[in-house]
C-alpha positions in Angstrom: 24.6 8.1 -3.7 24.5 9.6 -0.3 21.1 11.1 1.3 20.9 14.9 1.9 17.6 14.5 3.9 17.7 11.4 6.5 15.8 9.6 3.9 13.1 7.2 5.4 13.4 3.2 5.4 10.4 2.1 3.0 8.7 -1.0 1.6 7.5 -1.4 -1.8 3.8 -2.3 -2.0 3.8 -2.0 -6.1 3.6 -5.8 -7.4 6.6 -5.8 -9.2 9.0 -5.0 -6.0 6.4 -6.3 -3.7 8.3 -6.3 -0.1 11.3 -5.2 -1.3 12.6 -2.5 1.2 14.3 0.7 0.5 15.7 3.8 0.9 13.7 7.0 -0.2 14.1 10.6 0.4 11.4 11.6 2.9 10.6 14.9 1.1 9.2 12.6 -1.7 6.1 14.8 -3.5 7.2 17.9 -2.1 9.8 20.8 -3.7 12.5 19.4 -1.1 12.7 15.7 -2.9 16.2 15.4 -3.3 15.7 12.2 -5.1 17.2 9.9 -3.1 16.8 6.0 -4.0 18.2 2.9 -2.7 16.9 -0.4 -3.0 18.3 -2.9 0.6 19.4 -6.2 -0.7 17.1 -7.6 2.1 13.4 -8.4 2.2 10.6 -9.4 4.9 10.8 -12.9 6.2 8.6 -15.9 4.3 6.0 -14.9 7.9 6.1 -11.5 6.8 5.4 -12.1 3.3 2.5 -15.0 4.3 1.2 -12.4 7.1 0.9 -9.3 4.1 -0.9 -11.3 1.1 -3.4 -12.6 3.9 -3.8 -8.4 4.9 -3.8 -7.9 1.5 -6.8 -10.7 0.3 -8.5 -9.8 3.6 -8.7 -6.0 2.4 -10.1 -6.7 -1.3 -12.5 -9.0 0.5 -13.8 -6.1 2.7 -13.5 -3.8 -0.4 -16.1 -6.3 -2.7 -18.4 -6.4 0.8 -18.3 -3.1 0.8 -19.2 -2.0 -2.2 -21.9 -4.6 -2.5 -23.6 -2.7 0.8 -23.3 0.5 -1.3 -25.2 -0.9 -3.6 -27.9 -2.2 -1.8 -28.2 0.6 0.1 -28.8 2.1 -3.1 -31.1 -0.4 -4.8 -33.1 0.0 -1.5 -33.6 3.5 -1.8 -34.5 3.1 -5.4 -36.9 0.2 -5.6 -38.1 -1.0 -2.0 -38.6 3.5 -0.9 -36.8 3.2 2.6 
């Protein structure tokens, strides 16, 4: 399968194909998707994969710190009057 649109060098993020690079029209979500797919055989280096599941844990750390402010902010508000 050939690409009508300069498709775009991707990486999956999805758990299943975490990594895994590909090949995906660029117009993907739009009315111009041609529907280009193409997985590369290729994926990141053992660094790369350490260096994205430490981004990765980092991020759902900040995400549980940050919806424990919210809530305190909240509670705040509600109980203490500020």
């Amino acid at each position: 399968m050939q690409s009508i649109c300069n498709a775009n060098l991707k990486t999956s993020w999805i758990e299943s194909n975490s990594n895994k690079r590909f090949y995906g029209c660029r117009n993907y979500g739009n009315r111009n998707y041609c529907g280009f797919f193409q997985w590369i055989d290729e994926s990141f280096s053992n660094l790369q994969n350490r260096k994205t599941a430490a981004i990765n844990s980092r991020v759902k750390k900040l995400l549980i710190i940050a919806t424990c402010c919210k809530f305190y902010i909240i509670f705040e508000k509600i109980v203490i009057g500020k």
